[in-house]
C-alpha positions in Angstrom: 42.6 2.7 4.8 40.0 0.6 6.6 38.9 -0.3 10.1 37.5 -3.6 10.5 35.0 -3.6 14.0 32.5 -6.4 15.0 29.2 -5.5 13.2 26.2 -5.2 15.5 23.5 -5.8 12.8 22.8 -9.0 11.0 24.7 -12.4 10.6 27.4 -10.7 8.7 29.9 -11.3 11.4 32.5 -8.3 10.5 31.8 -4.9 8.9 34.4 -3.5 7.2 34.1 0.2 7.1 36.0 2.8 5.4 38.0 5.3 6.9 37.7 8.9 5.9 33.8 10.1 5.8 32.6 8.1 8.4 33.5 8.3 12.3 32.1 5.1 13.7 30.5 5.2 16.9 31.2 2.4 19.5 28.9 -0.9 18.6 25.7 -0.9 20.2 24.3 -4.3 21.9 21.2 -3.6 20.2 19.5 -1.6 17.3 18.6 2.1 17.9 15.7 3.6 16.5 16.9 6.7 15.0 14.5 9.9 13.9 13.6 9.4 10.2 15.0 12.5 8.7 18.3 11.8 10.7 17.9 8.0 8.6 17.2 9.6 5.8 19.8 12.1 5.9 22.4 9.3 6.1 23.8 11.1 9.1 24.5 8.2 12.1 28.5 7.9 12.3 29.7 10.3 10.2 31.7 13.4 11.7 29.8 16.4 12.6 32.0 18.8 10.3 29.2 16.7 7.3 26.8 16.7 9.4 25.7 20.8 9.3 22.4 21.3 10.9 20.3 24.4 11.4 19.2 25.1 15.4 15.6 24.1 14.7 16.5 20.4 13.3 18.9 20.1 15.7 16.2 20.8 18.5 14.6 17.9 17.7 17.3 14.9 17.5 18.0 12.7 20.2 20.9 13.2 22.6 23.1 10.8 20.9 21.9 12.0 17.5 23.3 15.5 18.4 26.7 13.7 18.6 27.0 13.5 15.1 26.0 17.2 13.9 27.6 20.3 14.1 25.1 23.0 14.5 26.7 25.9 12.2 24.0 26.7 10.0 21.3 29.0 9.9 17.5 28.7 9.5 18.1 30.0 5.7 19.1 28.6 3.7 17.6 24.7 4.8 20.4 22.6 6.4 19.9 18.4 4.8 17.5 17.9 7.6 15.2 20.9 6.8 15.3 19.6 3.1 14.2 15.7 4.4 11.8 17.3 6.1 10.1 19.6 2.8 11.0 16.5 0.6 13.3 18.0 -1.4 15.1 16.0 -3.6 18.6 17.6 -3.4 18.5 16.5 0.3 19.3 12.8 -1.1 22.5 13.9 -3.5 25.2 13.2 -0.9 23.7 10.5 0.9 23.4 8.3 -2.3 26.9 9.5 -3.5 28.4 8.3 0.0 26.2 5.0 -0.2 27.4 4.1 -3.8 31.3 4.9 -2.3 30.9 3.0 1.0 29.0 0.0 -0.4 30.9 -1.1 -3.7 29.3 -4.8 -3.4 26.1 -6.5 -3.4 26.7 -7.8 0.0 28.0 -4.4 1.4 24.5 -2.6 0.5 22.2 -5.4 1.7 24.1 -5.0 5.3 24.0 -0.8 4.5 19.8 -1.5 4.0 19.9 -3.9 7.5 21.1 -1.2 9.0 18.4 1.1 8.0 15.9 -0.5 8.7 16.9 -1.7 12.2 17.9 2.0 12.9 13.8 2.7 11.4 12.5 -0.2 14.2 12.2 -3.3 11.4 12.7 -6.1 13.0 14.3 -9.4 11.2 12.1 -12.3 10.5 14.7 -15.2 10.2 13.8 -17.9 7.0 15.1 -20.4 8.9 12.4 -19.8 12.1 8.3 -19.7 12.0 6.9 -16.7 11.3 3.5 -17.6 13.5 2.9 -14.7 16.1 5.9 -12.7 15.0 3.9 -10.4 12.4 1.1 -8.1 13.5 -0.5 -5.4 11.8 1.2 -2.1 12.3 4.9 -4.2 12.5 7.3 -3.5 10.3 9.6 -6.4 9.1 12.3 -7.5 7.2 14.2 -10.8 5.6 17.1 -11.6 3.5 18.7 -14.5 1.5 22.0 -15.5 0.9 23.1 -12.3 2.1 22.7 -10.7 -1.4 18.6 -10.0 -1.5 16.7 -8.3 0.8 12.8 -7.5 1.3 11.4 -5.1 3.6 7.6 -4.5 4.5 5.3 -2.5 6.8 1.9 -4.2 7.9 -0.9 -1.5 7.9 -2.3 -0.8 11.2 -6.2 -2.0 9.7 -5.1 -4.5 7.7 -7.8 -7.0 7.3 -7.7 -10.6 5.9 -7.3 -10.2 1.9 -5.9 -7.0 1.8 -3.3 -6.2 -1.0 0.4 -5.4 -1.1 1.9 -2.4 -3.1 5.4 -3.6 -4.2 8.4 -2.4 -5.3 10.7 -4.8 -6.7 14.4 -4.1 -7.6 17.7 -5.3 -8.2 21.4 -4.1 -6.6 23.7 -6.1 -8.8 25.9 -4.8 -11.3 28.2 -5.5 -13.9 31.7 -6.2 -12.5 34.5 -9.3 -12.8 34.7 -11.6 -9.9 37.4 -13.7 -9.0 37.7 -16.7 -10.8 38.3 -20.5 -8.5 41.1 -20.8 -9.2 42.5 -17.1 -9.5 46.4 -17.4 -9.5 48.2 -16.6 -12.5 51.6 -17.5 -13.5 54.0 -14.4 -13.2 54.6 -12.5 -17.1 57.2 -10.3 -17.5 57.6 -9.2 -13.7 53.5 -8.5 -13.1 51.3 -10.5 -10.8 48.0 -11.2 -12.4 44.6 -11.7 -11.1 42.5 -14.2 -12.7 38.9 -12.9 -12.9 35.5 -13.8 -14.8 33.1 -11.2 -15.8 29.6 -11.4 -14.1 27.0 -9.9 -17.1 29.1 -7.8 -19.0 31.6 -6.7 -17.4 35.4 -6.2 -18.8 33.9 -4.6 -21.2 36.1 -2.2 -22.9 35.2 0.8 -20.9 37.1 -1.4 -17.9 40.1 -0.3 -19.5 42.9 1.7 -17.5 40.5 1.7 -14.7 41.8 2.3 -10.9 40.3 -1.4 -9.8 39.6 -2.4 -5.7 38.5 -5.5 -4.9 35.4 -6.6 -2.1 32.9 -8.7 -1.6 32.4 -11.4 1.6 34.7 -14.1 2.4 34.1 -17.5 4.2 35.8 -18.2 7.5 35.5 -20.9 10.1 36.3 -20.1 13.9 39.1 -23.0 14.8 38.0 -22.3 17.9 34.2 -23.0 18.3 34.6 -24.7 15.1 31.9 -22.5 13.5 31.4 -21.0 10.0 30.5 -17.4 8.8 30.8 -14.8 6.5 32.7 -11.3 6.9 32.5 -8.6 4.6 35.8 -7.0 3.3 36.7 -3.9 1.1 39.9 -3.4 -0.1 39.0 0.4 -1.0 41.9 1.3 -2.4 43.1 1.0 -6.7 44.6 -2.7 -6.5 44.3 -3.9 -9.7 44.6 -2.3 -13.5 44.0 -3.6 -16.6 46.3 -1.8 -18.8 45.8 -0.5 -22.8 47.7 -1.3 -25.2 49.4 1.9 -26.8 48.2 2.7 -30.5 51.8 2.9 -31.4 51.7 -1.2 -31.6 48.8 -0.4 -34.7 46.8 -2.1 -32.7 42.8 -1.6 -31.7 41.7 -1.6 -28.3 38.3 -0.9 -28.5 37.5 -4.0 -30.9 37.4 -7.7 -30.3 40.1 -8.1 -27.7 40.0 -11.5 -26.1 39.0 -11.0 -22.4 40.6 -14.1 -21.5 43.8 -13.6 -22.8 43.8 -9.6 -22.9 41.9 -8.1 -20.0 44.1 -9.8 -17.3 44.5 -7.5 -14.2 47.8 -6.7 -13.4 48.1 -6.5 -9.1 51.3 -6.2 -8.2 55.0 -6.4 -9.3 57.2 -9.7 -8.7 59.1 -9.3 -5.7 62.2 -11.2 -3.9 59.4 -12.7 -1.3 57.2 -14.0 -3.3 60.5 -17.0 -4.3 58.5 -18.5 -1.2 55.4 -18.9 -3.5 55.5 -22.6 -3.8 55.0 -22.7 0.3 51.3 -23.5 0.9 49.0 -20.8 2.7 46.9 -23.5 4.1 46.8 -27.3 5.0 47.2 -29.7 1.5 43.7 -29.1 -0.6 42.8 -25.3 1.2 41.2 -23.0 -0.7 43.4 -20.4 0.1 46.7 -22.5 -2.1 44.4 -21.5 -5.3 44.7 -17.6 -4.7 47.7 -15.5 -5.2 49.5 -15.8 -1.6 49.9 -11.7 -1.4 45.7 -11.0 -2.1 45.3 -14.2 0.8 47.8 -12.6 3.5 46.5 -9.3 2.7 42.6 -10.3 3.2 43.8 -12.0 5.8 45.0 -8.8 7.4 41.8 -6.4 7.0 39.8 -9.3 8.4 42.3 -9.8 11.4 42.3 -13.5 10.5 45.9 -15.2 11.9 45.2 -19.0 10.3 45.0 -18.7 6.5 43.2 -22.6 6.4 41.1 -20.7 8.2 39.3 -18.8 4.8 37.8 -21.4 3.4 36.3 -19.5 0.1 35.6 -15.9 -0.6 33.1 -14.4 -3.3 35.0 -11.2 -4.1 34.9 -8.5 -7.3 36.5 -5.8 -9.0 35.3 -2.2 -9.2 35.8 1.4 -10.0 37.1 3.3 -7.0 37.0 6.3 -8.5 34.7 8.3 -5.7 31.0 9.1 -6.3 30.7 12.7 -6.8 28.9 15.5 -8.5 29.9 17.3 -11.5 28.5 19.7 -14.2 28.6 23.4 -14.4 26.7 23.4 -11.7 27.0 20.0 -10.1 24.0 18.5 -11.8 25.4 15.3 -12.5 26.4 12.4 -10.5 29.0 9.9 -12.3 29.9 6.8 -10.5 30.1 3.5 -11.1 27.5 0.6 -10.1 24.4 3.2 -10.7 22.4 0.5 -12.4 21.0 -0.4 -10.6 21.8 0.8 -6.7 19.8 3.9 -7.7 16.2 2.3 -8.2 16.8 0.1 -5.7 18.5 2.9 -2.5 15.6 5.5 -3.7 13.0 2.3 -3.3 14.2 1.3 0.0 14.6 5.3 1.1 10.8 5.9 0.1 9.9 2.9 2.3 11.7 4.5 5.2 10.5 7.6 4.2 6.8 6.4 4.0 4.0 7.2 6.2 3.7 3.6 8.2 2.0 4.9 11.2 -1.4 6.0 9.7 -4.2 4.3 11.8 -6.3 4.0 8.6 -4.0 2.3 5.9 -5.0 -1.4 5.7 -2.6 -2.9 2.9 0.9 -3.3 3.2 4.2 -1.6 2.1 6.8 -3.9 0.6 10.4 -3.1 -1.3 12.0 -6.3 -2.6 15.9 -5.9 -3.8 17.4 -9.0 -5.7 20.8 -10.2 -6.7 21.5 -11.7 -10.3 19.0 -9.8 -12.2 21.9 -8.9 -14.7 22.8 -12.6 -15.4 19.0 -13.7 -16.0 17.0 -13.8 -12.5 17.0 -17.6 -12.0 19.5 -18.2 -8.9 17.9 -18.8 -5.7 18.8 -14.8 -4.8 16.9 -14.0 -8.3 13.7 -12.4 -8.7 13.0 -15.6 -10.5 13.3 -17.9 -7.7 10.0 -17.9 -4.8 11.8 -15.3 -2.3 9.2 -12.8 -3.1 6.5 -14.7 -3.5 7.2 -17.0 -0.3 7.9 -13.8 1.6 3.9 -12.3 0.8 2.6 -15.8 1.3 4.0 -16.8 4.9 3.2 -13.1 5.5 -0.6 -13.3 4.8 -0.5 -16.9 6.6 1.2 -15.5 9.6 -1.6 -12.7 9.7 -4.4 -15.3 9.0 -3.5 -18.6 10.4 -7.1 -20.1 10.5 -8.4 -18.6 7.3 -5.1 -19.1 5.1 -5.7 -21.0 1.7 -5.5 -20.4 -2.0 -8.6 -18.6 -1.7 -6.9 -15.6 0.9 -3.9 -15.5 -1.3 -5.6 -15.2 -4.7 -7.7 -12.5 -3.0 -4.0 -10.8 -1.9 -2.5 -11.1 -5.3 -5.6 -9.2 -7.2 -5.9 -6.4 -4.9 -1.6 -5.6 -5.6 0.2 -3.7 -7.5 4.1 -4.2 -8.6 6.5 -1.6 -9.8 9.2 -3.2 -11.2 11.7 0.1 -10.7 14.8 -0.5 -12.8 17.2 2.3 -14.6 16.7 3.6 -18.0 18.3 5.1 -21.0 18.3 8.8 -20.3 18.3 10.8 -24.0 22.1 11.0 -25.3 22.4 14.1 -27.2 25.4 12.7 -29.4 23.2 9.6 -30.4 19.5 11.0 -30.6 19.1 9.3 -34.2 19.2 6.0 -31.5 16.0 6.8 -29.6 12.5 7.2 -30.4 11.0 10.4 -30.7 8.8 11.5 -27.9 10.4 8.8 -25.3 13.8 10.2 -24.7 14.2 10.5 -20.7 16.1 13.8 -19.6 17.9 13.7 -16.3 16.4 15.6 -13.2 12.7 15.1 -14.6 11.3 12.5 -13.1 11.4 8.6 -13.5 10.3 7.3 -17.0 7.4 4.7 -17.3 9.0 1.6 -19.7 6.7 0.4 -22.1 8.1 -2.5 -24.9 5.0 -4.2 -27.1 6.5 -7.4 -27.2 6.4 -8.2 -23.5 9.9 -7.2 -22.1 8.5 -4.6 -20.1 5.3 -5.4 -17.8 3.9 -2.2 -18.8 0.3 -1.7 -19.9 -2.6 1.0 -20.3 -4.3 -0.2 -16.7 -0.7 0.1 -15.1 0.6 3.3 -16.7 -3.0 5.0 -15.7 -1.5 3.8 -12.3 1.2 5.6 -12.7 0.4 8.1 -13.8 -1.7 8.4 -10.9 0.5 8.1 -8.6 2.4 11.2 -9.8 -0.4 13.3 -9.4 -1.1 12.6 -5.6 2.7 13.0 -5.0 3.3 15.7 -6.9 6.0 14.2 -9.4 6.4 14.3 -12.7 6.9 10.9 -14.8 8.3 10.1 -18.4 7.9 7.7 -21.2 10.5 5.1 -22.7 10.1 2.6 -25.8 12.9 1.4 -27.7 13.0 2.1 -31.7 11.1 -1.0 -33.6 15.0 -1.3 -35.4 16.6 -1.9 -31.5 16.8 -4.5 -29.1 14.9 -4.5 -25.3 16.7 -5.3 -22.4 14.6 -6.8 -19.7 13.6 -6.3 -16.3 12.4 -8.3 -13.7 8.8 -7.4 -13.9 7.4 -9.6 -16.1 8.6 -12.6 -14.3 7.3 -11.5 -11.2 3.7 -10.4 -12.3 3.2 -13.6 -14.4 4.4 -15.6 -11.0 2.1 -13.7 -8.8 -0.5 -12.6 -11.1 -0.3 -9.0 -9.8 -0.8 -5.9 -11.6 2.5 -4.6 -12.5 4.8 -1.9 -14.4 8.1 -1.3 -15.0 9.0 2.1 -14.6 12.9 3.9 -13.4 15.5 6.5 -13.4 17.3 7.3 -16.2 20.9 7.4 -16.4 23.4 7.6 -19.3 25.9 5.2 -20.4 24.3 2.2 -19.2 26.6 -1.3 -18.8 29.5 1.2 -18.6 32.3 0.5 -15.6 31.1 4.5 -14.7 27.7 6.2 -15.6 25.8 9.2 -14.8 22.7 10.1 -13.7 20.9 13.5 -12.4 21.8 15.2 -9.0 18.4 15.1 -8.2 17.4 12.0 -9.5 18.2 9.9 -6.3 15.6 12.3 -4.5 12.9 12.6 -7.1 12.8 8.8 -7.2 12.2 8.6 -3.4 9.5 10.9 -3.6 7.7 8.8 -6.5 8.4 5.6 -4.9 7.5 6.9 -1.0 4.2 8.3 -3.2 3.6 4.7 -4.9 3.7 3.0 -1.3 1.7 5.9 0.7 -1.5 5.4 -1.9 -1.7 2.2 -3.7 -4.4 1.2 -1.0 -6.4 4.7 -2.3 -6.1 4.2 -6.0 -7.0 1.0 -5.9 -10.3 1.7 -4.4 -10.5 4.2 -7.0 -11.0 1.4 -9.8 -14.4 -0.1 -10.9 -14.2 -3.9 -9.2 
């Protein structure tokens, strides 16, 4: 079931929030700041019976904060806030498990990190408006586009004209099938059919038999004030299924089936009401008269809209529904779907909150950039490969130094940076060892692994990996090493783009996971929380380890 309630953060419009796990709390007029380990902690909203807190923690949240913990819990063992608190990186298990359920689409964890950060005092900076006098040092800021990317940055409280940026850049998309224009499908043998297009690689074959919901943001226009927006929906139950098959037919599945033709979704039976098919939803030409009439009316319905010419396009997706959750012996695994790459990018943006942005001292600034289409290539507008990031650090430094901006200032800016380029990688599959090369096979609940690849894949080199390297020592974590066999192929990520645009120092480190570019992969319990702790570790001292290097 869902519960559709005006959203209070962002341009959104609606926010379409799953029943169950989370109680929501009445809207507020404006953003809350909330106490970071309560942030953190992924607490706000959710009923107090998952909220367990120990007396101390609970001492020190705000009144309102209180409302959403139960205080049942003694001093020993450490309640989720106590383990925030110690950095401890089982404190992050659930909350990342409960974002990956809650957030299914690209557009449902950009609002999930606007919320975050309004809740941690960031304040928007709109594209659209000037950016003169709205960015001091010691602010904290962020900035979307298209609703699919977001970047997020704290000014240092010293910053001074030419000082550097320590960046993490990321990516939240993942493989799925997304409606297709056009998406009806003539009625075979009693089914209804979805028409869908895979975005990367999805319908692959482990889509199979899979329990399918669909979500994404749809496209409305107020008849009233004439006005046009987008709402967020999530259909959160299994609507769709795209069914095997059975070997008895001596047929393959797991070979070249033809994903036009053979992974169709089946959503629904033929049924005496749907003899009124031919009636149009919407007015001669509506977008709405292209999609099956059942899928529009029940969109429709989660949304609260009453005019179907009202929808006027939607960009909505398949995925898994299957929850989220921890398994092993002893619950040292998460499997889920969409891990690659909503872990690299939640643990980036967590270790931003989770960074120290008050110091009086630090003078560079803190910045985690999360992009849409890095699966399909990088070169949409929403793509690493387009100028968000670069644009962002430029009207930034311009903003800071309107009478002394110029090539010169930004050149100066772009040496003294640093960008890790945080993406997943392939965590050491015992059946398939003979596939990896020896001595760079990541294990699971280690560490993040830094990704080398000599042929330029990777942005990776001996300067950036002593980074690194460093960085783990002052935080205390432990790092790993990837390279691909010489007889494999390299994926890519989007550092090398991005350091050859900006001219910034750069690697391309991230967490492993197995079964990567499968509908449902696995990663570490821990992993979620020992990449916050590297990446809150990256952003607290860049600005000391590069003034450890010889200029």
């Amino acid at each position: 079931m869902t519960k559709v309630m005006p959203s209070p953060h962002g341009s959104q419009g609606v926010l379409v929030i799953p029943m169950g796990p989370l109680a929501p709390s009445p809207p507020e007029p404006e953003p809350a700041a909330r106490t970071k380990n309560f942030i953190l902690a992924d607490m706000d909203g959710r009923i107090p019976r998952e909220n367990r807190t120990c007396q101390s923690c609970t001492a020190k949240l705000s009144p309102r904060e209180k409302h959403h913990v139960s205080q049942h819990l003694p001093i020993n063992p450490p309640c989720r806030l106590c383990q925030v608190e110690a950095g401890n990186p089982e404190a992050y298990t659930k909350p990342f498990c409960d974002f990956l359920q809650e957030n299914p689409t690209v557009f449902h964890a950009v609002e999930y990190f606007k919320r975050k950060l309004n809740h941690s005092g960031f304040q928007e900076l709109p594209a659209r408006e000037s950016w003169a006098d709205k960015i001091q040092p010691g602010g904290k800021y962020w900035v979307t586009r298209n609703g699919s990317s977001i970047i997020a940055f704290a000014v240092g409280r010293a910053y001074k004209p030419g000082n550097g940026v320590g960046m993490i850049g990321g990516h939240i998309d993942a493989l799925t099938a997304r409606l297709k224009p056009v998406s009806t499908k003539p009625t075979k043998a009693g089914y209804l059919q979805l028409g869908v297009a895979p975005y990367a690689g999805g319908l692959n074959h482990t889509w199979w038999d899979r329990d399918l919901s669909i979500g994404g943001r749809v496209v409305v226009r107020d008849e009233a004030s004439g006005k046009t927006s987008t709402r967020l929906v999530n259909i959160d139950w299994p609507i769709a299924k795209i069914p095997t098959l059975a070997p008895h037919f001596g047929v393959g599945m797991f070979g070249q089936n033809n994903k036009e033709t053979q992974a169709v979704p089946i959503i629904g039976l033929e049924s005496p009401g749907d003899a009124d098919a031919d009636a149009l939803l919407g007015p001669a030409g509506s977008f709405v008269n292209t999609q099956p009439p059942r899928l529009v009316k029940l969109i429709a319905k989660q949304l609260r809209i009453k005019s179907y010419g009202s929808i006027l396009n939607w960009e909505l997706e398949l995925y898994d529904s299957q929850p989220a959750q921890t398994c092993g012996i002893d619950r040292e695994f998460i499997t889920a779907g969409r891990i690659d790459d909503k872990l690299c990018s939640w643990a980036a943006l967590m270790g931003l909150l989770a960074a120290d942005t008050d110091r009086d001292a630090d003078g560079y600034l803190k910045l985690v950039a999360l992009f849409d289409d890095e699966e399909i290539g990088s070169l949409l507008r929403q793509g690493a490969k387009g100028n968000f990031l670069p644009l962002v650090v430029e009207r930034t430094v311009e903003a800071l130094n309107p009478s002394a901006f110029g090539p010169g200032l930004l050149g100066q800016t772009y040496a003294r940076s640093f960008l890790l380029s945080a993406d997943v990688t392939h965590a050491g599959n015992p059946n398939f060892l003979e596939s990896y090369l020896d001595e760079h096979v990541p294990q699971l609940n280690v560490g993040i692994a830094i990704a080398g690849d000599s042929n330029g894949h990777m942005t990776t080199d001996a300067v950036s990996t002593a980074v690194l390297r460093r960085v783990a020592e002052l935080c205390g974590a432990r790092v790993q090493n990837f390279q691909i066999r010489n007889d494999s192929r390299s994926g890519g990520t989007i550092g090398p783009s991005l350091s050859s645009m900006m001219g910034v120092r750069a690697a391309d480190a991230g967490i492993a996971q197995l079964s990567m570019h499968s509908i449902r992969a696995t990663t570490g319990a821990l992993d979620p929380g020992l990449g916050v702790q590297y990446f809150k570790g990256f952003l607290d001292n860049w600005e000391r380890i590069d003034g450890e290097w010889e200029q």
